[in-house]
C-alpha positions as a LaTeX table, in Angstrom:
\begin{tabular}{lrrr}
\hline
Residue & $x$ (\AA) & $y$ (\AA) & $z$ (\AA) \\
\hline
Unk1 & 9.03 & 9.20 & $-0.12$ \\
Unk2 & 11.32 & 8.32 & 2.69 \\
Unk3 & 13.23 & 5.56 & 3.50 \\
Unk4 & 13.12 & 2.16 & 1.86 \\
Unk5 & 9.83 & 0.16 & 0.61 \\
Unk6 & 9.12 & $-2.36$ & 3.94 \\
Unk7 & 9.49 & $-5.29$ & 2.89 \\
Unk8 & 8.02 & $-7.35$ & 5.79 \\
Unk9 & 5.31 & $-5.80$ & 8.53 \\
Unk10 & 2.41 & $-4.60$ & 7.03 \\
Unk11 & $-1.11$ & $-6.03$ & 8.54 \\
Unk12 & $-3.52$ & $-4.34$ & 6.15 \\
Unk13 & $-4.76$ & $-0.60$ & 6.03 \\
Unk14 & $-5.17$ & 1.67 & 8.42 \\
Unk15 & $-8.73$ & 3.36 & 8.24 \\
Unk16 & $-7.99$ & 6.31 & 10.70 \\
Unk17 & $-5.25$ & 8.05 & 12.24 \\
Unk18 & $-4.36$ & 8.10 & 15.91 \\
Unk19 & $-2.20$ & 9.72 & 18.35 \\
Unk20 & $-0.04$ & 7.17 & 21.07 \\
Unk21 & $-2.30$ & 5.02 & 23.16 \\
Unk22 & $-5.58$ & 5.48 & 20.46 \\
Unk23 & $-7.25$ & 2.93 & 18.91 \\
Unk24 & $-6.15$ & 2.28 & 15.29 \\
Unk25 & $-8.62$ & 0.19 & 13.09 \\
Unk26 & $-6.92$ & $-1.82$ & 10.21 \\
Unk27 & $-8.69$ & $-3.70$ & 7.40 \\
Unk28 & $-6.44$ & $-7.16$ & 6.94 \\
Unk29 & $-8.53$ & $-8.24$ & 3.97 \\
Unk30 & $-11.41$ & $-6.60$ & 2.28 \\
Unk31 & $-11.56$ & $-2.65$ & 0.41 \\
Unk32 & $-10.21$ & 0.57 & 1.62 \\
Unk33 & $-8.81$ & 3.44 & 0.36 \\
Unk34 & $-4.86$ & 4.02 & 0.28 \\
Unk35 & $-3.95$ & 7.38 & $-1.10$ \\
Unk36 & $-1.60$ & 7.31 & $-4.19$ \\
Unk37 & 2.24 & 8.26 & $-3.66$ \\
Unk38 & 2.14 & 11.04 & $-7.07$ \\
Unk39 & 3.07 & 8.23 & $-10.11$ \\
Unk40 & $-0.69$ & 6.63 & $-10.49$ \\
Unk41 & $-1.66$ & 3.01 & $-10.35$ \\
Unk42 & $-3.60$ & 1.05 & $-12.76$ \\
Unk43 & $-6.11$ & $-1.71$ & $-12.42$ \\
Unk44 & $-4.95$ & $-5.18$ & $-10.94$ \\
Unk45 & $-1.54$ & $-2.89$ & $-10.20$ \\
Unk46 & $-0.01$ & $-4.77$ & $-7.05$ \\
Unk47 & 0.16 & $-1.54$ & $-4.35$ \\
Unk48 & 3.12 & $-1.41$ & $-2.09$ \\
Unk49 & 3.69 & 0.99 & 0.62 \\
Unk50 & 6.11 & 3.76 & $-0.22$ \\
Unk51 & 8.80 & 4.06 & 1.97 \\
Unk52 & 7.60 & 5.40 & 5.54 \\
Unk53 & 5.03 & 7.56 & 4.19 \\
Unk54 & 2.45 & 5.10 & 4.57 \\
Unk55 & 1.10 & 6.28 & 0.90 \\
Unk56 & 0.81 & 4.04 & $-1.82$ \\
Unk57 & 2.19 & 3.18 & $-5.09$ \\
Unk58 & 3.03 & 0.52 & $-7.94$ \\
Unk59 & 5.27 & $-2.72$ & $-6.83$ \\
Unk60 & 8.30 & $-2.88$ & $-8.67$ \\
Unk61 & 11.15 & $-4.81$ & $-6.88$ \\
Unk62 & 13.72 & $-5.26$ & $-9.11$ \\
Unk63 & 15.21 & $-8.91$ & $-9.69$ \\
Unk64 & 15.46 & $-10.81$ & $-6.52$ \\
Unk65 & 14.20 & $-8.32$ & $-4.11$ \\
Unk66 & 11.24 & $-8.58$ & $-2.13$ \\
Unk67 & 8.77 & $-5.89$ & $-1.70$ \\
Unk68 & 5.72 & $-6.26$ & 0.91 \\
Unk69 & 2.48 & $-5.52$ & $-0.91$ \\
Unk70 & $-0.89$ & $-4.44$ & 0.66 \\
Unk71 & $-3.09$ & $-5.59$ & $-1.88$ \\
Unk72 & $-4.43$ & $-4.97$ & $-5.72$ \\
Unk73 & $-5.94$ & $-1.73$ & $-7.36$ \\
Unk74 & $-9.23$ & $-2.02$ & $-7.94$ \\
Unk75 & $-9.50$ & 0.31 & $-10.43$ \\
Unk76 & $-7.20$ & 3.36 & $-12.46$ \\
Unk77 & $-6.01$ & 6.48 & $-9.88$ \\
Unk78 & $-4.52$ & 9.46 & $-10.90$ \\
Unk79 & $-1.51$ & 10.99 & $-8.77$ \\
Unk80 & $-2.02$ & 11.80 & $-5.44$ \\
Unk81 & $-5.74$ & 10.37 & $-5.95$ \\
Unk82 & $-7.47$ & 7.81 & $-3.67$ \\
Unk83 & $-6.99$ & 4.07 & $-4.88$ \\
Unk84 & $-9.26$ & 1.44 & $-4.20$ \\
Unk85 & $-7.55$ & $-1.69$ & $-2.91$ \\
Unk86 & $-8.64$ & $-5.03$ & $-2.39$ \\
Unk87 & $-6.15$ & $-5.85$ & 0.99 \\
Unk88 & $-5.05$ & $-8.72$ & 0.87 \\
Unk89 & $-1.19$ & $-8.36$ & 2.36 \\
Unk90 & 1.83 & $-10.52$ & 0.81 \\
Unk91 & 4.98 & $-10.44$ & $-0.50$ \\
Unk92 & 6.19 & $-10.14$ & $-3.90$ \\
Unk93 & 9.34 & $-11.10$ & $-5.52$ \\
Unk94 & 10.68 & $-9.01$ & $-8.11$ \\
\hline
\end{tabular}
């Protein structure tokens, strides 16, 4: 995906998708769906947001870098599949 993992910024997860001057409605904390980036997660996986794509995918910051996390997998997702994530926003250290 495009451009670098954000690393500060995200709220929660978006549950629809809106043109300028629409309503968005964003779950901080609780379970919605992020759709998977193309790699997978696994359970208990911390799921950042990929680049600007808004999709989702495995943290991994290497040593020392931060990298802003939306919340856990729930359960195992296959590429490109739907994951279940308990939000819960933060930031994680690699």
């Amino acid at each position: 995906p495009a451009g670098a993992d954000p690393t500060k910024g995200v709220l929660g997860v978006a549950l629809n998708t809106v043109a300028d001057g629409e309503t968005v409605y964003v779950v901080t904390h609780g379970v919605a769906l992020v759709t998977d980036s193309g790699a997978g997660v696994t359970f208990a996986d911390h799921i950042a947001i990929a680049g600007t794509s808004g999709l989702g995918k495995t943290a991994a910051p290497s040593t020392g870098v931060n990298d802003m996390v939306a919340g856990v997998a729930l359960a195992n997702a296959s590429a490109s599949a739907d994951i279940t994530v308990l939000v819960n926003p933060y930031v994680l250290q690699g």
